[in-house]
Every structure is written in structure tokens, then in C-alpha cells.
NUFI-184418 format. One record per atom (N, C-alpha, C): residue number from 0; residue in one letter; atom name; x, y, z. Coordinates in pm, whole numbers, plus 50000, padded with zeros to 5 digits. Each point is the difference from the previous one (the first is absolute). Layout:
BEGIN
(NUM a CA (X Y Z))
...
***
This chain:
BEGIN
(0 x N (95074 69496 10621))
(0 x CA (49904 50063 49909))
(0 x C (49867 50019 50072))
(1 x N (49938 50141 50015))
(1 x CA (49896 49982 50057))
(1 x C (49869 50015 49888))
(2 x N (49881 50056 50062))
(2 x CA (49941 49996 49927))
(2 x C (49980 50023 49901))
(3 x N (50007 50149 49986))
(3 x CA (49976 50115 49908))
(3 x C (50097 49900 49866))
(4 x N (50121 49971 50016))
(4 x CA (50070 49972 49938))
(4 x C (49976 49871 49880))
(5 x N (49934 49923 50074))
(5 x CA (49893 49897 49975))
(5 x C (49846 50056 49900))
(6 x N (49958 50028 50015))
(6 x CA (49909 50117 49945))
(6 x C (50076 50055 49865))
(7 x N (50103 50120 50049))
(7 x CA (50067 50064 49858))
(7 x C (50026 49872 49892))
(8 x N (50050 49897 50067))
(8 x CA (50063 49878 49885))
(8 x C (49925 49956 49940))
(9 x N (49857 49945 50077))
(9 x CA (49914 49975 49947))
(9 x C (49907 50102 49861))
(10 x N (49995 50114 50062))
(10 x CA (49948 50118 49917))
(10 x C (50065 49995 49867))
(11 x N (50139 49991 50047))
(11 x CA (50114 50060 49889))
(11 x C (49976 49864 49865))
(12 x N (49940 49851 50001))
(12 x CA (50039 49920 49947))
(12 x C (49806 50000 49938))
(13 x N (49930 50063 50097))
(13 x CA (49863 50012 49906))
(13 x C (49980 50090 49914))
(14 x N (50056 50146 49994))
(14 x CA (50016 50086 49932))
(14 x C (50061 49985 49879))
(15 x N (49895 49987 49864))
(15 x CA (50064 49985 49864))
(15 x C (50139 50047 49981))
(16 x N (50049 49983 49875))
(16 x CA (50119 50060 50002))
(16 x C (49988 50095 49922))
(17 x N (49866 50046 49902))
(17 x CA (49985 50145 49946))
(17 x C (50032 50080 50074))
(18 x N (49942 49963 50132))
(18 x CA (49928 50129 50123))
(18 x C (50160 50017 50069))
(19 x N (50062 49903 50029))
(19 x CA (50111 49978 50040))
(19 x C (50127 50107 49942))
(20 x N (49977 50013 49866))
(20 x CA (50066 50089 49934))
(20 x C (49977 50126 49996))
(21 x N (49858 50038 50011))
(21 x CA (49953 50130 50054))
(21 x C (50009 50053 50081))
(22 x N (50042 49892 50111))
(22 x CA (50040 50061 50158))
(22 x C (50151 50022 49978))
(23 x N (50060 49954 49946))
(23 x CA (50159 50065 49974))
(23 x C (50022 50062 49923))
(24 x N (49929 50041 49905))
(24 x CA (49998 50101 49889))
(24 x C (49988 50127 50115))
(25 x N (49875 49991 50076))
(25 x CA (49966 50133 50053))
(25 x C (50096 50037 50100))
(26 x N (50063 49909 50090))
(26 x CA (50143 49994 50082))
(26 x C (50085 50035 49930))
(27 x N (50066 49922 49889))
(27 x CA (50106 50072 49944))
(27 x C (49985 50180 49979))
(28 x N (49914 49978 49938))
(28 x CA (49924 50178 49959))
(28 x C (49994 50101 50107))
(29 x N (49985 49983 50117))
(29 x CA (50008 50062 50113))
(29 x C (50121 50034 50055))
(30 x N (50072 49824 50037))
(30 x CA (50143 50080 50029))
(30 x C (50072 50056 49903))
(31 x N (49992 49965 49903))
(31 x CA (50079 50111 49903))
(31 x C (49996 50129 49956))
(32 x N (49843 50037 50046))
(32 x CA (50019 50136 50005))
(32 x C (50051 50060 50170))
(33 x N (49949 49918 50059))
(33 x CA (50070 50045 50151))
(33 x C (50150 49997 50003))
(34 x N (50066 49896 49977))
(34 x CA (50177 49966 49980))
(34 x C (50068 50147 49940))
(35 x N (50060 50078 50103))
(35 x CA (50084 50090 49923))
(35 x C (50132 49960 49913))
(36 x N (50005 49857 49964))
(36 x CA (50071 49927 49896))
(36 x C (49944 49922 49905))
(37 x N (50028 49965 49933))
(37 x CA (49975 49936 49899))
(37 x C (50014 49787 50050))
(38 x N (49864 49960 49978))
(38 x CA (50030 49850 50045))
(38 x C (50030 49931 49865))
(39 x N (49960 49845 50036))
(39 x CA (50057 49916 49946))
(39 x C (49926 49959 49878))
(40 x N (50006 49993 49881))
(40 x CA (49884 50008 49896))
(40 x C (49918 49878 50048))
(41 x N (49891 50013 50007))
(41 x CA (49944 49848 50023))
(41 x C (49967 49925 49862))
(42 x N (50119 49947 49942))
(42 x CA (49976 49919 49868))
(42 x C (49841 49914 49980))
(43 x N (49999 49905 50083))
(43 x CA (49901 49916 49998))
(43 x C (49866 50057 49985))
(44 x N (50006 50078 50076))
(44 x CA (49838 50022 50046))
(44 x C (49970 50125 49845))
(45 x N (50083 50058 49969))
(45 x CA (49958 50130 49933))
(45 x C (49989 49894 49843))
(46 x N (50107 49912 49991))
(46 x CA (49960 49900 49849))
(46 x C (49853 49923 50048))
(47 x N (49995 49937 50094))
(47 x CA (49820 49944 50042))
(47 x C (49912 50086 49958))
(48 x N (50002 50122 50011))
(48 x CA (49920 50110 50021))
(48 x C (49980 50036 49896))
(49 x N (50117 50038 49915))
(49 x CA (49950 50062 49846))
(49 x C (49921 49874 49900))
(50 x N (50048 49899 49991))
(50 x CA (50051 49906 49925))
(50 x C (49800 49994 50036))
(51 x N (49937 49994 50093))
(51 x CA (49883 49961 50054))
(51 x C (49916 50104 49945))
(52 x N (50056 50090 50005))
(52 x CA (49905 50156 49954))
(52 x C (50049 49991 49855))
(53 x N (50083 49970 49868))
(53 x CA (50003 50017 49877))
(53 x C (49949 49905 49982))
(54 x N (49959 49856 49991))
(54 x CA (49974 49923 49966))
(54 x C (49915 49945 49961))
(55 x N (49906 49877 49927))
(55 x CA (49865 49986 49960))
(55 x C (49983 49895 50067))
(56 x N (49886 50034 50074))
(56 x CA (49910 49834 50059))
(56 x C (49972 49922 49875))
(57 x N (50085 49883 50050))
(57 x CA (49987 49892 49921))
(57 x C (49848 49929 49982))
(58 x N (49970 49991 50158))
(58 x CA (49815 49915 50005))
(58 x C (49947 50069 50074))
(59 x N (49964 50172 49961))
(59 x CA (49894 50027 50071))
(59 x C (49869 49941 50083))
(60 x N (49990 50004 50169))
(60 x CA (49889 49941 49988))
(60 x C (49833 50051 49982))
(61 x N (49928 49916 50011))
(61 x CA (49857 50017 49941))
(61 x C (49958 50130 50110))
(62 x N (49924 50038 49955))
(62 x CA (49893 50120 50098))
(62 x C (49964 49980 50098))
(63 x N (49984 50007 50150))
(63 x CA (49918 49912 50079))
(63 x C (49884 50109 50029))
(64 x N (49912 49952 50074))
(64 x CA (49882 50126 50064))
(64 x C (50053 50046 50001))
(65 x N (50078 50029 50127))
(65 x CA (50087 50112 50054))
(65 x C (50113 50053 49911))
(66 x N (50009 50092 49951))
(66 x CA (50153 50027 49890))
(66 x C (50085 50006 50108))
(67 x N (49992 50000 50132))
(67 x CA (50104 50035 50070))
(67 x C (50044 49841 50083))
(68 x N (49993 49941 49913))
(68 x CA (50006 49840 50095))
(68 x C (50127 49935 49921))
(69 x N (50010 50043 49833))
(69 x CA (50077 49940 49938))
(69 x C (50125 50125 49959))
(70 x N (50028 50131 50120))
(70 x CA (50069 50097 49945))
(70 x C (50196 49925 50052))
(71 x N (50051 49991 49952))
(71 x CA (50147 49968 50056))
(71 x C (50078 50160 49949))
(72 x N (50019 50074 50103))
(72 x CA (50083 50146 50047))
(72 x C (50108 49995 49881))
(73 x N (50088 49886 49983))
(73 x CA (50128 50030 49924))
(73 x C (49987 49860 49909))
(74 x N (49911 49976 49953))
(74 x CA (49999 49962 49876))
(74 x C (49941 50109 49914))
(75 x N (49993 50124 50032))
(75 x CA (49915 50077 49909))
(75 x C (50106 50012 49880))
(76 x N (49964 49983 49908))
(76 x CA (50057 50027 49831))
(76 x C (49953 50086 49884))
(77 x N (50079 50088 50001))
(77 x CA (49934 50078 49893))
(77 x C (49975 49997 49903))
(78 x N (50037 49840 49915))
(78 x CA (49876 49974 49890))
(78 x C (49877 49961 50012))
(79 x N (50000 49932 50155))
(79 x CA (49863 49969 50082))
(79 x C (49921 50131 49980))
(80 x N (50046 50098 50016))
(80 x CA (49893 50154 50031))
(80 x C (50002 50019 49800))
(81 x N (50055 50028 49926))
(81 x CA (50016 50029 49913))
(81 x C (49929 49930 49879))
(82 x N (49926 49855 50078))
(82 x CA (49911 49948 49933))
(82 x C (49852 49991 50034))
(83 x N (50016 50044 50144))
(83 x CA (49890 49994 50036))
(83 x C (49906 50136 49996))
(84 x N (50061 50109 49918))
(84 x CA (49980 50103 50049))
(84 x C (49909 50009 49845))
(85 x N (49862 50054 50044))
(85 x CA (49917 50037 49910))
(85 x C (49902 49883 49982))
(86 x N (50029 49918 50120))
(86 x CA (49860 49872 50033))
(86 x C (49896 50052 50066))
(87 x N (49851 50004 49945))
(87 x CA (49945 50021 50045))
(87 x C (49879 49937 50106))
(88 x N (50084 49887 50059))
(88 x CA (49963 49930 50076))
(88 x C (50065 50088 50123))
(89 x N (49835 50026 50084))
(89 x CA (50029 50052 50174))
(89 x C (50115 49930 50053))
(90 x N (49980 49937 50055))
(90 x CA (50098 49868 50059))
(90 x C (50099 50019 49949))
(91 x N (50043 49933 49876))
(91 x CA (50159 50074 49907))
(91 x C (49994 50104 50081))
(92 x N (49974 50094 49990))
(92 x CA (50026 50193 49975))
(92 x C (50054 50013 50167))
(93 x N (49942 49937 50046))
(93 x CA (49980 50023 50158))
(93 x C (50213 49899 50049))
(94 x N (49966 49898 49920))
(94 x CA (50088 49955 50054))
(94 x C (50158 50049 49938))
(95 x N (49967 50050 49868))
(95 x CA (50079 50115 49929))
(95 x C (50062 50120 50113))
(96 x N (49928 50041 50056))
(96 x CA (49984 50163 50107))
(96 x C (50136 49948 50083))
(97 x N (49987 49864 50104))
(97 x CA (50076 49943 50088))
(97 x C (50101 49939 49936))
(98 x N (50059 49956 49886))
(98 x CA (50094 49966 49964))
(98 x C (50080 50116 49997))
(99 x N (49920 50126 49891))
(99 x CA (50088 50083 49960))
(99 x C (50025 50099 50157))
(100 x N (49946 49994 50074))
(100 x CA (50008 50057 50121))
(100 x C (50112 49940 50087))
(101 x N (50000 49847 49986))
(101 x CA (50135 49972 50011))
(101 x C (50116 50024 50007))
(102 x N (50015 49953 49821))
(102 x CA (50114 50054 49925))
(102 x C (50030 50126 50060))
(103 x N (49920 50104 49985))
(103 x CA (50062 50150 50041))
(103 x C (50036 49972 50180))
(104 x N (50004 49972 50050))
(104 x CA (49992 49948 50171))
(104 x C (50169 49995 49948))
(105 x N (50071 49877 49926))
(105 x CA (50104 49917 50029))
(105 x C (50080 50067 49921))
(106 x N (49939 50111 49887))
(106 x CA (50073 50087 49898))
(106 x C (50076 50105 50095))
(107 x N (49880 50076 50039))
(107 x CA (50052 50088 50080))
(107 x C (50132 49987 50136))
(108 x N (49948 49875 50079))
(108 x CA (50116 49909 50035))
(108 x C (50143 49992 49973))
(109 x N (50001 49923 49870))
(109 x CA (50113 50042 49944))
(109 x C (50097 50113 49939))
(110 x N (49873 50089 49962))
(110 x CA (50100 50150 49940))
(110 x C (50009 50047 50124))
(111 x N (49931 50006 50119))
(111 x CA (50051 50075 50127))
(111 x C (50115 49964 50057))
(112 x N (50038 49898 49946))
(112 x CA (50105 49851 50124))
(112 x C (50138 50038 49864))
(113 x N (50021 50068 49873))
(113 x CA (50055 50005 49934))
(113 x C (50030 50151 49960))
(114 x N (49936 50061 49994))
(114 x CA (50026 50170 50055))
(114 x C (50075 50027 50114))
(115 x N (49933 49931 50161))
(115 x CA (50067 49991 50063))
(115 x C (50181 49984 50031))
(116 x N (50006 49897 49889))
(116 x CA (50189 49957 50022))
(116 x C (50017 50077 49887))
(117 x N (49972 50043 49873))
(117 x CA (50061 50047 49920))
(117 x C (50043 50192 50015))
(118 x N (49898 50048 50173))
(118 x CA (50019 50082 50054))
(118 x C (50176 50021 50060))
(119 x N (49974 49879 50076))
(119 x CA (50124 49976 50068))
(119 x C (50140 50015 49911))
(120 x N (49958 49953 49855))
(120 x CA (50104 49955 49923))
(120 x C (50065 50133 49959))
(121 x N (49853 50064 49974))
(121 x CA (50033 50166 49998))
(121 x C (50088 50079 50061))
(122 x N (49952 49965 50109))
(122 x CA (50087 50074 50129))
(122 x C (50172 49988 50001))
(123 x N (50013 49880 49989))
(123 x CA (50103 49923 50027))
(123 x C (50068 49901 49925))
(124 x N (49950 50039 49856))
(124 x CA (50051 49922 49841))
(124 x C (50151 49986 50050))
(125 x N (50115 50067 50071))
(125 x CA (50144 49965 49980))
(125 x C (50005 49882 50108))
(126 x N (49956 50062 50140))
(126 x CA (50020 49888 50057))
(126 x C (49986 49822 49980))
(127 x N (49847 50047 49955))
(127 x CA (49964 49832 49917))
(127 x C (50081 49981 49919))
(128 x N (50082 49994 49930))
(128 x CA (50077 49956 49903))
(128 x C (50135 49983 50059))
(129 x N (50091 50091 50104))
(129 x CA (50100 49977 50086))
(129 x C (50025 49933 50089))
(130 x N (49859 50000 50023))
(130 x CA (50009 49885 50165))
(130 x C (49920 49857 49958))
(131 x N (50129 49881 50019))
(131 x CA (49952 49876 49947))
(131 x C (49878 49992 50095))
(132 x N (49957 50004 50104))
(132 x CA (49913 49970 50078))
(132 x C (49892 50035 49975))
(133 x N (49978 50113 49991))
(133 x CA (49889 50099 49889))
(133 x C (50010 49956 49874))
(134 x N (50047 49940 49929))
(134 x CA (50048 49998 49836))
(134 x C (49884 49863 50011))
(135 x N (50022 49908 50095))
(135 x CA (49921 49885 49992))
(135 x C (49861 49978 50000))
(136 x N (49917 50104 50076))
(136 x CA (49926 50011 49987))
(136 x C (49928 50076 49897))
(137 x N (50016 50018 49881))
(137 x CA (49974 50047 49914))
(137 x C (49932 49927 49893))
(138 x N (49913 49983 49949))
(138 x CA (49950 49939 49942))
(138 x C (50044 50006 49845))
(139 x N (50060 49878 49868))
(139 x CA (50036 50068 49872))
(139 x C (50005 50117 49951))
(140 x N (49827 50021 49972))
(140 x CA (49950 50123 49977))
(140 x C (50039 50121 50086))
(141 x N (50022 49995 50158))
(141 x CA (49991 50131 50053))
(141 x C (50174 50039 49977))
(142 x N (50076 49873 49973))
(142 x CA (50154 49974 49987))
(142 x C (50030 50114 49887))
(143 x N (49950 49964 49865))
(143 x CA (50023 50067 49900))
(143 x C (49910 50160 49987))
(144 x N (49893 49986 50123))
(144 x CA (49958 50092 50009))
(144 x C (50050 50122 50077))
(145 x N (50086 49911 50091))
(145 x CA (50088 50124 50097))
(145 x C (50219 49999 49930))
(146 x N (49969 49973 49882))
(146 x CA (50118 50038 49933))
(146 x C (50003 50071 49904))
(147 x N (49870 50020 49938))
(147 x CA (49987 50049 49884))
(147 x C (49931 50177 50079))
(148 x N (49973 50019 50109))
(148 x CA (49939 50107 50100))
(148 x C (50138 50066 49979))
(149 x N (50073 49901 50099))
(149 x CA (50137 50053 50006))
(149 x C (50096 50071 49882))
(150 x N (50001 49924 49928))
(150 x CA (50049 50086 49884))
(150 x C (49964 50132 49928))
(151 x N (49879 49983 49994))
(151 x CA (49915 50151 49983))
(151 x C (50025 50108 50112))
(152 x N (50001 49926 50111))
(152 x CA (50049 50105 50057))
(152 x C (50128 50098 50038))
(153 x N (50094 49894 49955))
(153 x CA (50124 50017 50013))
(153 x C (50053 50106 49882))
(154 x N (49919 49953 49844))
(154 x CA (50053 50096 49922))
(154 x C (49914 50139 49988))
(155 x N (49899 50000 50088))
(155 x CA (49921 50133 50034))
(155 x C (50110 50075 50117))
(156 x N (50040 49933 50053))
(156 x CA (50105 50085 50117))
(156 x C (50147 50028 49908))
(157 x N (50031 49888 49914))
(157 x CA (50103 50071 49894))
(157 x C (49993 50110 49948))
(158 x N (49888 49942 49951))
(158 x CA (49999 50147 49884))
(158 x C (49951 50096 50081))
(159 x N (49983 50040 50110))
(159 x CA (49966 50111 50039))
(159 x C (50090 50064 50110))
(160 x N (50057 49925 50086))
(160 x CA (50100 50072 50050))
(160 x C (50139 49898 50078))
(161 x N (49965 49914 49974))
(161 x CA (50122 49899 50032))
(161 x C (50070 49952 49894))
(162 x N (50051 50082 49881))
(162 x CA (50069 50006 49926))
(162 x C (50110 50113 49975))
(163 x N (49914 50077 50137))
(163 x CA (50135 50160 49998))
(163 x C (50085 49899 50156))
(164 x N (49965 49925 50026))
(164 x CA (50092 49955 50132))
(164 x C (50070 49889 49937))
(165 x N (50147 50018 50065))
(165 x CA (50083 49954 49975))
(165 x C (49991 49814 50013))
(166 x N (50076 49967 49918))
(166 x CA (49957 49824 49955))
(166 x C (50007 49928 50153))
(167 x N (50063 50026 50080))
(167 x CA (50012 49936 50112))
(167 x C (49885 50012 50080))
(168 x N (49909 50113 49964))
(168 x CA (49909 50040 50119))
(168 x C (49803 49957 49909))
(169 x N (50074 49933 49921))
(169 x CA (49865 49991 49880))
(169 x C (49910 49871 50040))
(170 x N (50044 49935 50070))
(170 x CA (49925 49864 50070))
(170 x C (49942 50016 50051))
(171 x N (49843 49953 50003))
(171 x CA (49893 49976 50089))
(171 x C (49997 49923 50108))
(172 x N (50092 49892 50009))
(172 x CA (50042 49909 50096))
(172 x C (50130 50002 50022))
(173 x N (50089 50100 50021))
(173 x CA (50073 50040 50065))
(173 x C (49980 49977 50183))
(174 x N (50128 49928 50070))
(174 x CA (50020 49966 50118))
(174 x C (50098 50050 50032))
(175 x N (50081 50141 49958))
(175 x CA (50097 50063 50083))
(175 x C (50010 50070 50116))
(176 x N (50083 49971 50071))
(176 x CA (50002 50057 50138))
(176 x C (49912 49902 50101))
(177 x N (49964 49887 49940))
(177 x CA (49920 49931 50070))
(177 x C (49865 50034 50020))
(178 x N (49936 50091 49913))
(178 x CA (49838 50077 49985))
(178 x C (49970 49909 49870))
(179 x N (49923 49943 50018))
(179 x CA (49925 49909 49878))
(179 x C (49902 50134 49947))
(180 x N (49983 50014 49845))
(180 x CA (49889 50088 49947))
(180 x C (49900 49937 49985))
(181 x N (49976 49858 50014))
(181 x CA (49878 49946 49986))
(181 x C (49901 50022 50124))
(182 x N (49881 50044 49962))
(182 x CA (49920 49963 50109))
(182 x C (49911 49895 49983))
(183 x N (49985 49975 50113))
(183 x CA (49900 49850 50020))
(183 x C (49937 50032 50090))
(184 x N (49863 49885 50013))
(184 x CA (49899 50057 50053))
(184 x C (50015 50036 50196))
(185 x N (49917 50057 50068))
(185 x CA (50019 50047 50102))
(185 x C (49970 49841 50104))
(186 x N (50073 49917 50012))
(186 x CA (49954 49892 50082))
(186 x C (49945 50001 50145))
(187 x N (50034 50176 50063))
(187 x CA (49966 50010 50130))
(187 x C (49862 50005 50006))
(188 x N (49926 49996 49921))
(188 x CA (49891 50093 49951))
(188 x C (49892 49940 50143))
(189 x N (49913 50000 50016))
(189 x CA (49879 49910 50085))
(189 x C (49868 49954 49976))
(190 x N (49995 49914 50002))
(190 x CA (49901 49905 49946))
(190 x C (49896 49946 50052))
(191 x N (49933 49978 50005))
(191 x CA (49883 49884 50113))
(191 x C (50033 49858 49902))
(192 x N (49999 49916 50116))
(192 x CA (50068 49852 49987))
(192 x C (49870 49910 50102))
(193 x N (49961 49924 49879))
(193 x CA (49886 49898 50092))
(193 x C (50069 49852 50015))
(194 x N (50022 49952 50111))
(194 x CA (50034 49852 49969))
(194 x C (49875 49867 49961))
(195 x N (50081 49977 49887))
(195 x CA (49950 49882 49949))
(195 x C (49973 49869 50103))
(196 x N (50134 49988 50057))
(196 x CA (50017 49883 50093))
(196 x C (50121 49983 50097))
(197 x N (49998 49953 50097))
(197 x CA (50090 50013 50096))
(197 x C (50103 50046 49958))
(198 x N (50140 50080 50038))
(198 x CA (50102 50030 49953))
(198 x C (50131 49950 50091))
(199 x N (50070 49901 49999))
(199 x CA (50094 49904 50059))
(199 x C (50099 50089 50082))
(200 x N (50010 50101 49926))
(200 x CA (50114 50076 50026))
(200 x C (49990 50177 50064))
(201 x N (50043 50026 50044))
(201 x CA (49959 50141 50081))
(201 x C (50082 50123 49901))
(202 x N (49875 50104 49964))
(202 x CA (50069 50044 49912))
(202 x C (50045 50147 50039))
(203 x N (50100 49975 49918))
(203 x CA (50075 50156 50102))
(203 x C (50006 50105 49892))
(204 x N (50005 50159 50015))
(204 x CA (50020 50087 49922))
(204 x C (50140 50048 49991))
(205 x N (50022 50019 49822))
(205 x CA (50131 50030 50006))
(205 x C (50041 50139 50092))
(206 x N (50145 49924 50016))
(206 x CA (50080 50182 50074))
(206 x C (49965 50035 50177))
(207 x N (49896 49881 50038))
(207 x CA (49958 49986 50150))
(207 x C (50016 49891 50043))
(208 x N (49983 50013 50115))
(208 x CA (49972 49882 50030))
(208 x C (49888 49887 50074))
(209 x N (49887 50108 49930))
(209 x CA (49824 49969 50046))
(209 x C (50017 49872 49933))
(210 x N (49922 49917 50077))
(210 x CA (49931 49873 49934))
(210 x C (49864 49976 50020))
(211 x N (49942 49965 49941))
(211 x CA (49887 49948 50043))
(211 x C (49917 49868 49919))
(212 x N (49925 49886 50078))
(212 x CA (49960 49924 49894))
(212 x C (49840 49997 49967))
(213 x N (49994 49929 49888))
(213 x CA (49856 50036 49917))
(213 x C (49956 49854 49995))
(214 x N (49850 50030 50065))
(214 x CA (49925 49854 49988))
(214 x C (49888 50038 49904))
(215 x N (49988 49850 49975))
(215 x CA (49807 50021 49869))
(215 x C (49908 50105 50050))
(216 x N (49976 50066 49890))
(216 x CA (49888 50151 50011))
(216 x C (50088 50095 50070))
(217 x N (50085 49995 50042))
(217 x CA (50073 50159 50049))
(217 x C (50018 50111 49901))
(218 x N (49956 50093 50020))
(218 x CA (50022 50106 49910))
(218 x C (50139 50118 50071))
(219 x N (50093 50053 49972))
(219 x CA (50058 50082 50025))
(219 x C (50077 50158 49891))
(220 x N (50018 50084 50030))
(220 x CA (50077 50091 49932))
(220 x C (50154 49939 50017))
(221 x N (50083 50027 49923))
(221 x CA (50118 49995 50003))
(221 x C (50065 50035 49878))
(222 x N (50174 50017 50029))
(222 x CA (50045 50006 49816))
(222 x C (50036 49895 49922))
(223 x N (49944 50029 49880))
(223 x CA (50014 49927 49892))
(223 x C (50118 49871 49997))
(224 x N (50138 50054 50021))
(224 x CA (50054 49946 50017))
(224 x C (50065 49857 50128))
(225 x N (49896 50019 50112))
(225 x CA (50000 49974 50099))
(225 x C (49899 49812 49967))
(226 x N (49916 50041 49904))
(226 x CA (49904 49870 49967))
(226 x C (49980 49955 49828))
(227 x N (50095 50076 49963))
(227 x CA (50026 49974 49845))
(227 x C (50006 49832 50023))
(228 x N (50102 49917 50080))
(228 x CA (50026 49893 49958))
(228 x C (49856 49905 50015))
(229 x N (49902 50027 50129))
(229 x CA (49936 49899 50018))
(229 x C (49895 50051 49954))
(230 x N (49999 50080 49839))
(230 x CA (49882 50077 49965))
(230 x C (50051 49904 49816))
(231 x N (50105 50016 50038))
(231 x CA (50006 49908 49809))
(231 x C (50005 49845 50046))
(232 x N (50012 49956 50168))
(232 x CA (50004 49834 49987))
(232 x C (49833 49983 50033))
(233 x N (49957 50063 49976))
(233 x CA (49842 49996 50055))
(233 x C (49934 49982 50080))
(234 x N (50049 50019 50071))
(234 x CA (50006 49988 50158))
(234 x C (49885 50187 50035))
(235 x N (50023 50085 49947))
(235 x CA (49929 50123 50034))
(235 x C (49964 50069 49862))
(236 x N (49875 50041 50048))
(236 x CA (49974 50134 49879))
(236 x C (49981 50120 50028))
(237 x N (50024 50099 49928))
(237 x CA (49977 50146 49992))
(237 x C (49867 50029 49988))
(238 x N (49875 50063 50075))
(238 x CA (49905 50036 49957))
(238 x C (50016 50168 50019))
***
């Protein structure tokens, strides 16, 4: 372990765990719009996240001089703003501005990080539902959200012209002749890949036989598929 490494650990264990969540909120949010697939729902962090933003501060604390001394990023609550709003105390008002400035910070956050996959779902509503692998990452909501897509769409293609074709040829997921009709997303696609931290293993691109390995801070182009694995073990991110 050298230094730097020493340092990050240290960093990583002084850094609240509000802020902590904000830094993976904004990571998740990034690679997922970069990922020409659909990742892994991040359960934890997105229940931390809401659950923190609907909620009511139990013991607000007191005012200090500074309104900006007692602000905590993701405790903001929107009965916190909703009571405070129409105080006409400076200080209140002021410290009102940065809460609700917040909130919209971690709002926006989330509908971007959720548009994002429900894009994907768009794209590629059959696959997610066909392919257990894809099926898993789906979050309840996006589950029932990419079945109930599907169906609408299916009886919009009925009723409009896959009802003059014959019953055999009426499947959307039809695999005859060995041609799957599903499409799924383009995995060759190319990405920029930053490493997180050393990578043990030398990583090769499918269909070649290039390898190459990735140490802390390396940035490279490559395809998607080539660093998918050490991009969901966390080992790399997409910027």
C-alpha cells in the first residue's frame, strides 16, 4: 500500500456519510447515462436518498452566525422548507435559499439518474424482461414498468398490422432460424473508463485478442463490453 492509498482511506473514513452518498449518487448518475446498458439498480443508496429528501427533521438545529455552518446537504426535508417558508427572519430566509437550493441539487440528481434508465427501458422494454441478466437489474418499479410498456406496445403492433400475419409469425420474441427479434443494447459501443484502483487482471476486448492493464487514475477509450465487469465491481468508472 503506498501512499496515496493511505491518504484515500484516510479521506474516505473522514468524509461524512451525507457527502459520501452524494459522491455516489453523482457516479451512479454519470455512468448510467454513459453505460449503453442498463446497470444494476443501486437499491441502497437511491432508498438513503429519498427516504432523506421526503422526510421531517426530527431536531432541527439552532441558527448559528453563519447559516452555512449548521447546513447538512441531505438532510434537507421538505417539511423543513415548508415551514420555514414565510419567516421573516434574514438568517431563516437566507438559510431557507441553501436548503431549498439543495433539495433541487439532489432532486434534479435523481430525475436525471431515473429518466436516464427508464430511457434505456424504452429502448429495449423486451429485452429487459427476456434476458434474466437484464431482468435483474431492474428495479420493482422499472420491472412493472417495463411490462406494462411492453404490452402497450405489443397490442399497438396488433392492432395495426401484426394481426394480418399469420399466428406463427406474430411474436415479438421470436428466435427462428436462429435470428433473435429482440434487440438489446449495443455493448460494442465506446466509452471512457477511469480506474478507480489497481485492476488485478489484464483486461482484454471481446473478439481480439488486445489486452491491456489499468492502474489507479488511468483513463482509456475502449468498448463497453470490454470493462463492463470491472465497471459494476467498482473497480472503474465511466466519466
Amino acid at each position: 500500500m503506498d501512499i496515496d492509498d493511505i491518504l484515500a482511506e484516510v479521506d474516505s473514513h473522514a468524509i461524512p456519510h451525507e457527502t459520501q452518498d452524494l459522491q455516489e449518487l453523482t457516479r451512479a448518475w454519470v455512468t448510467e447515462r454513459s453505460a449503453p446498458e442498463l446497470l444494476p439498480w443501486p437499491d441502497a443508496l437511491m432508498e438513503r436518498t429519498l427516504e432523506r429528501i421526503r422526510r421531517q427533521v426530527r431536531h432541527p438545529p439552532p441558527l448559528a452566525p453563519s447559516p452555512l455552518a449548521d447546513t447538512e446537504p441531505l438532510s434537507i426535508k421538505i417539511e423543513l422548507v415548508e415551514e420555514q417558508t414565510g419567516n421573516t427572519d434574514p438568517k431563516a430566509n437566507f438559510r431557507l435559499i441553501i436548503i431549498q437550493t439543495e433539495l433541487e441539487r439532489f432532486k434534479y440528481l435523481v430525475r436525471s439518474f431515473l429518466r436516464a434508465r427508464i430511457a434505456k427501458i424504452d429502448a429495449h422494454a423486451l429485452h429487459h424482461l427476456t434476458d434474466p441478466t437484464a431482468k435483474a437489474r431492474l428495479s420493482p418499479s422499472e420491472l412493472q414498468y417495463a411490462t406494462a410498456h411492453t404490452a402497450l406496445l405489443h397490442a399497438h403492433y396488433h392492432s395495426s398490422f401484426l394481426s394480418q400475419f399469420p399466428a406463427s409469425l406474430r411474436r415479438m420474441d421470436d428466435t427462428a432460424g436462429g435470428i433473435s427479434m429482440v434487440e438489446g443494447p449495443d455493448v460494442d459501443k465506446a466509452v471512457f473508463v477511469r480506474a478507480l484502483r489497481d485492476v488485478d487482471e489484464p483486461v482484454y476486448v471481446d473478439g481480439t485478442d488486445t489486452a491491456f492493464e489499468m492502474r489507479r487514475g488511468d483513463v482509456v477509450v475502449v468498448r463497453w463490453s470490454a470493462v463492463r465487469g470491472i465497471v459494476m465491481a467498482g473497480d472503474a468508472e465511466l466519466i
